[in-house]
N, C-alpha and C positions, 0 to 999 in steps of 0.2 A: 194626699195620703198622710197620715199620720206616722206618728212616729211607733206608736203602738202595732199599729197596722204593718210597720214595712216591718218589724221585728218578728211580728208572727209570719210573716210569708215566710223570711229567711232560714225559721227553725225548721217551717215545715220541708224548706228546701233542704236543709242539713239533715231533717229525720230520714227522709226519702233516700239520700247519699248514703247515710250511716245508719242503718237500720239497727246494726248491733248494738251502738246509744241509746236507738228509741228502748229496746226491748232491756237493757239491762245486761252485767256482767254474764257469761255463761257458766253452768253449771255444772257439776261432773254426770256424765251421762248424757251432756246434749250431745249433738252433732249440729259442729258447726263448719261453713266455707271460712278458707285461706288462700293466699299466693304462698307459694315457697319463696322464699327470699334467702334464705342460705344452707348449705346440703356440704359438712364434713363426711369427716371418714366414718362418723359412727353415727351422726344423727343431723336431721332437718328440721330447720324452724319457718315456721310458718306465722306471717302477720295475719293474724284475723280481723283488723280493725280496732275504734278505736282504742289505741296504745295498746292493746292485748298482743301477746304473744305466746304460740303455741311449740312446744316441743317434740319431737318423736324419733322412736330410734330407726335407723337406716333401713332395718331390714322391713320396714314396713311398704317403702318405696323401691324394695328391690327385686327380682322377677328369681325362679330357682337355680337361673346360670352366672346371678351375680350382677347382673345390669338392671340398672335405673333404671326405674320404668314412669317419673316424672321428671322433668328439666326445672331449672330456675324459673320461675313463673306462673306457672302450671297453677288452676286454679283447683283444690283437690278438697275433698269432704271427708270431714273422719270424727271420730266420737270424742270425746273429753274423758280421762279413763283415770284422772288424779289431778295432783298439783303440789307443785314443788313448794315443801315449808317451807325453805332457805330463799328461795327468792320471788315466791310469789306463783312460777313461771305454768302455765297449764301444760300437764302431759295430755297428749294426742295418739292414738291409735288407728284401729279400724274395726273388722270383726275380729283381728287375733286377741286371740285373747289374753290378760296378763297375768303374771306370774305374782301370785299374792302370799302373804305372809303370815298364820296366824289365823285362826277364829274370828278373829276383829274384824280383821281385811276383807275375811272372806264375808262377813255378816254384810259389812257393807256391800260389799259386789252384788250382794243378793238382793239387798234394798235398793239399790238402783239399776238392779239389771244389767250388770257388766258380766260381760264375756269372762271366762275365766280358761286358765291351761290347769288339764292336766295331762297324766299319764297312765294311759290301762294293765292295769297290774294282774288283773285273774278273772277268768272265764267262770262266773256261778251261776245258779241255778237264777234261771229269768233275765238274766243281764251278762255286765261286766262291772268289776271294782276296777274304781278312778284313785290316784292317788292325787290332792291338788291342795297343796302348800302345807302339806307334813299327814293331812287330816283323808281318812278314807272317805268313798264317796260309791256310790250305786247308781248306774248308768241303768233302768230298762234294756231290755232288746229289742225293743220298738220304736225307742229312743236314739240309738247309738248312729243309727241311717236313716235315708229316708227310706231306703228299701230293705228288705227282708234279708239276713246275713246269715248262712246256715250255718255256718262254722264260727264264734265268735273269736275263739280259742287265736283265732290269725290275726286278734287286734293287739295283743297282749305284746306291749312294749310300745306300742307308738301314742304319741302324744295326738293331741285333737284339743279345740276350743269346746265348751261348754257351757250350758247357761244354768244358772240353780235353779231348781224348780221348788224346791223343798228346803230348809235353814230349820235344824231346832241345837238351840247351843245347850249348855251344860254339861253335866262330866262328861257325857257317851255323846258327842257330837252327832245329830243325823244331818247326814248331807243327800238330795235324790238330784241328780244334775238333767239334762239331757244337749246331745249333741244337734238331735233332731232340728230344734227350736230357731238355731241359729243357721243353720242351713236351710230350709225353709225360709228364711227371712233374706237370704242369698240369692235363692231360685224368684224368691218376688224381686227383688230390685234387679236381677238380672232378668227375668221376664220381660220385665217394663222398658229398658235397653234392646231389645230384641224385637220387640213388637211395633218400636219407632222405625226399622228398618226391614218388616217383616213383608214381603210384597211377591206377589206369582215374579219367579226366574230370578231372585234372589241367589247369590252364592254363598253359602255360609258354611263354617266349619264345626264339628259337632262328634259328641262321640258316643258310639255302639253301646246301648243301654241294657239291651235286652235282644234276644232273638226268637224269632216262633217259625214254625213251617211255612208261615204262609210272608213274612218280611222281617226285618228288623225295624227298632226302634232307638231314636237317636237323638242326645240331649241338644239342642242347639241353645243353650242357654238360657237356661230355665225354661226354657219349654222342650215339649217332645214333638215330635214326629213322627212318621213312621215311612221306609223303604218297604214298596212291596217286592217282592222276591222277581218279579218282573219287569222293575226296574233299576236293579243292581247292574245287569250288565247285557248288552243284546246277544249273546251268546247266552244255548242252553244251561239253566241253573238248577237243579233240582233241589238245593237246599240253602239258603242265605249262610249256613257254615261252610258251605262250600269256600266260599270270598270275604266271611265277617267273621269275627273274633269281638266279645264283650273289651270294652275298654278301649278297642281301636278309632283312632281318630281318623274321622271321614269329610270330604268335601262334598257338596250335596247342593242341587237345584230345588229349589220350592215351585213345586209343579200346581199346588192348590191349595187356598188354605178357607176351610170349611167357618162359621159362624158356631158358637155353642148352641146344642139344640135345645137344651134346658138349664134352668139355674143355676149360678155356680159351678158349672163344667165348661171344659177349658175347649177350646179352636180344635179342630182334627186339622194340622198340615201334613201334606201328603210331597214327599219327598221324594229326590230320583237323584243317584250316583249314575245311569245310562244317558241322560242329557247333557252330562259336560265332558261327552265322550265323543268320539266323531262317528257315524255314522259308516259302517262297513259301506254300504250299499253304494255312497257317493264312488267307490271306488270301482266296485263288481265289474262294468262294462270290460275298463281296462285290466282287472286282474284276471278275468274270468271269460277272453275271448272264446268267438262262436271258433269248433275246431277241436279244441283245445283238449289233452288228455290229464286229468286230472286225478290224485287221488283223494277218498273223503270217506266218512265213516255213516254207513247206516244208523239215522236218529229216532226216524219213526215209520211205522209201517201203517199203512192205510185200503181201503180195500180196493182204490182205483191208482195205487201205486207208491213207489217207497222215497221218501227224505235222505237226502244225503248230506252232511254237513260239510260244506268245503272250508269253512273259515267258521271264525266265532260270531254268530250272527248272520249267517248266511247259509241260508239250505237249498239245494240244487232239488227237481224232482222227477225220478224214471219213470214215465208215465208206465204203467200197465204195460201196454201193447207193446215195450219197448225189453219187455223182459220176455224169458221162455226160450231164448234164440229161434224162433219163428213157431214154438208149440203153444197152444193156447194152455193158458194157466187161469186156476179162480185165484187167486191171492198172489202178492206177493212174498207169503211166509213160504210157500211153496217151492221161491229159488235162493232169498236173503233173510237172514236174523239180524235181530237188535245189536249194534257194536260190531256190526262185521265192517272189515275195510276193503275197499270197491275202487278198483281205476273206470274212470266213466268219462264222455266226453260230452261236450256242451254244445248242443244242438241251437240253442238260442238264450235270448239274456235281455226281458222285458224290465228294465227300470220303474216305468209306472208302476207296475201292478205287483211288482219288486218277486219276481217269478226268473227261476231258471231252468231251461227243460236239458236231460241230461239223457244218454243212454250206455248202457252197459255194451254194447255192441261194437266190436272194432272198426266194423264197416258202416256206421250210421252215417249220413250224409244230414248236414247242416240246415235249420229248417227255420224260417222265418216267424212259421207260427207257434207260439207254445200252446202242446195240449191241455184242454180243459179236464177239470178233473172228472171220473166217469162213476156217474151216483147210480144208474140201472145197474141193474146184474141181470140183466137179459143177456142173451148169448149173441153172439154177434153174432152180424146177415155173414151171409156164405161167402164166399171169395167167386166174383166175376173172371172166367176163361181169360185165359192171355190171350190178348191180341198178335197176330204175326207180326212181324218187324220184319225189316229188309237184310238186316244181318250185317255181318263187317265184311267189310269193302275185300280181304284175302276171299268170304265164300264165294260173295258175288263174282268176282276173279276169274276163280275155277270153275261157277257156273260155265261163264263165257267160253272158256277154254274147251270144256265137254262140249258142247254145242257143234263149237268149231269143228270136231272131229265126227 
C-alpha cells in the first residue's frame, strides 16, 4: 500500500469519526449533537466537536420545579440561535425562543427562521397583538394554538415562542408571527418519539384534549387518542365529565391502534383508563357470598327483571319471578324505579358468565342455578296442586295419641 493510499483510508476514517469536519463550521440556525461537559449556576457548555463549543443558558436544561433535566454527559440536540462576538463562542438553545433586540435582530430571526419570544399585549379583531423586542406584532387566531381558543382575551399577558411569518421593515414595521408553526413542529418530533414506543398494552401518560358524549380524547404526545366512555371505568358512566376534566393528566393502556385509512391521516389508537384497573369481578365470589344481605341501588329495568348495582362494576339481577312477593307481575316498573335503594340477598354468584342472581325476598333460599333471562311474555303455565307431605313430627305425635284413645 502506498503511502497515498494509507493517507486517504485514515481521512476517511477521521471523516467518519468527525463528521462535523467533514461538513464544515455550523451555522446559526442549524441544529446541531453535543455532550455536556460543564453545567454552572446560570449556563451549560456543550462540546460539539471539532474544537467547537457551544453555550446555553440553564434554564433551557431545567424542568418547571427547578431540576436538571440532563446530567454531565448527556448527549443533547438543540439549535444554533447566535454567537458570541467577543469570543467566537456559539449560543445554543432549543424551541424557546430568544429574546432579540431591534428590527435588525429581528430581521434576521426571520431570515433564518429562529424562534422568537414575545409577550400578548391585546385581544383584536382576528387575533392577538404580540409585543417582541420593543416592536408590535399580529398573531392570527388560527395561529395562536393549534386548537380553536374562544376567548382570546385569557392570553393577554403571557409570554409564548413564536415564529415570523411575515418581516416588512421601514418606518411602520409589519411583523405577522405565528405560534402555531412551532408547535406543530413539536407535535412532529414528538410524534415520532411516541410511535417508537407505540405497541397494543403500552402505558403511557397523556392529557384530556377534548371530550364528547360518546369518550374523550387524549394527547399522548403528539398524537391523539381517544377513551371510549366505556372504558373510563367498569362502573356505570353516563358521561366522560362524569370522571374527566380538559387539561387533566391521565394514565392510559393502548388497547388498539388502527393503520391510516387514507393519505396523510394519522393512526386511530383506541385507548382505556378501565385496563390498568383491577377487575371488580376477580373479587365478587368473596365479597358477594351466596346468603348474603346486601344493600344496592336499582340501575336498570328490563322486561325479564331489574339490575341492581352492588359495587362499581358489578350488577346483581332479581330475576322477574323473584319480585311481586308471590303476585304475578308484567314488569318490573310495577314494584321498583330507576335509583331506588333495595336490600336484596344473593341467591348465587356465576363467575364465568360474570352473573349474580339476587332476590328481594327475606325468605329466599339459596340456589345453585342462576335464572336465565325470560324473552316470552307468555303467561306462565298454571301452578301444579300441592303434594301431601307427612307433616312435622309434633302432628304426627297427636295423630298417634287420638288413635290411642
Amino acid at each position: 500500500m502506498s503511502d497515498s493510499e494509507n493517507f486517504e483510508d485514515l481521512l476517511k476514517q477521521f471523516d467518519q469519526t468527525h463528521p462535523q469536519t467533514r461538513k464544515g463550521a455550523p451555522n446559526i440556525g442549524d441544529r446541531v449533537r453535543g455532550t455536556l461537559v460543564v453545567i454552572s449556576d446560570t449556563h451549560a457548555f456543550v462540546d460539539l466537536g471539532s474544537k467547537a463549543e457551544g453555550r446555553l443558558e440553564l434554564a433551557v436544561i431545567t424542568d418547571a420545579d427547578g431540576q436538571l433535566t440532563h446530567a454531565l454527559g448527556d448527549v443533547i440536540e438543540l439549535q444554533i440561535t447566535g454567537k458570541d462576538e467577543e469570543n467566537g463562542m456559539l449560543l445554543l438553545g432549543s424551541q424557546q425562543g430568544q429574546r432579540f433586540h431591534g428590527s435588525d435582530e429581528i430581521e434576521n430571526a426571520y431570515r433564518q427562521g429562529l424562534p422568537v419570544q414575545g409577550q400578548v399585549s391585546a385581544a383584536v379583531k382576528g387575533g392577538v397583538e404580540v409585543q417582541i423586542a420593543g416592536l408590535r406584532a399580529f398573531c392570527p387566531a388560527s395561529q395562536i394554538d393549534l386548537r380553536f381558543i374562544d376567548d382570546l382575551a385569557e392570553l393577554i399577558g403571557q409570554r409564548f415562542d413564536f415564529r415570523i411569518t411575515k418581516f416588512e421593515g421601514g418606518k411602520h414595521t409589519n411583523l405577522v408571527v405565528s405560534r402555531r408553526a412551532l408547535l406543530e413542529e413539536q407535535q412532529r418530533a414528538q410524534a415520532e418519539q411516541t410511535r417508537a414506543q407505540l405497541t397494543e398494552g403500552a402505558v403511557l401518560t397523556g392529557t384530556v384534549t377534548s371530550i364528547k358524549d360518546y369518550g374523550a380524547f387524549v394527547d399522548i404526545g403528539g398524537l391523539e387518542g381517544m377513551i371510549h366512555v366505556s372504558q373510563l371505568a367498569f362502573g356505570h358512566i353516563k358521561h366522560p365529565k362524569e370522571v374527566l376534566q380538559i387539561g387533566q393528566q391521565v394514565e392510559v393502556s393502548v388497547l388498539r391502534i388502527d393503520p391510516p385509512s387514507e393519505k396523510n391521516k394519522r393512526e386511530k389508537i383506541a385507548l382505556s383508563i378501565r385496563a390498568l384497573t383491577r377487575d371488580p369481578w376477580q373479587d365478587a365470589a368473596a365479597q358477594f357470598p351466596v346468603g348474603l344481605r346486601i344493600t344496592g341501588i336499582v340501575s336498570r329495568l328490563q322486561p325479564f327483571g331489574a339490575f341492581i348495582e352492588l359495587a362499581p362494576g358489578i350488577d346483581g339481577l332479581v330475576h322477574i319471578s323473584e319480585l311481586g312477593a308471590g303476585r304475578r307481575i308484567n314488569h318490573p316498573s310495577e314494584i321498583l324505579n330507576l335509583g331506588d335503594q333495595v336490600e336484596a340477598s344473593v341467591l348465587g354468584v356465576d363467575l364465568e358468565r360474570r352473573r349474580i342472581s339476587l332476590s328481594l325476598n327475606t325468605n329466599a333460599k339459596p340456589t345453585a342455578e342462576i335464572p336465565a333471562a325470560r324473552t316470552s311474555t307468555a303467561a306462565p303455565a298454571p301452578a301444579k296442586p300441592a303434594e301431601k307431605t307427612l307433616g312435622t313430627f309434633g302432628a304426627l305425635l297427636q295423630e298417634t295419641m287420638n288413635k290411642a284413645r
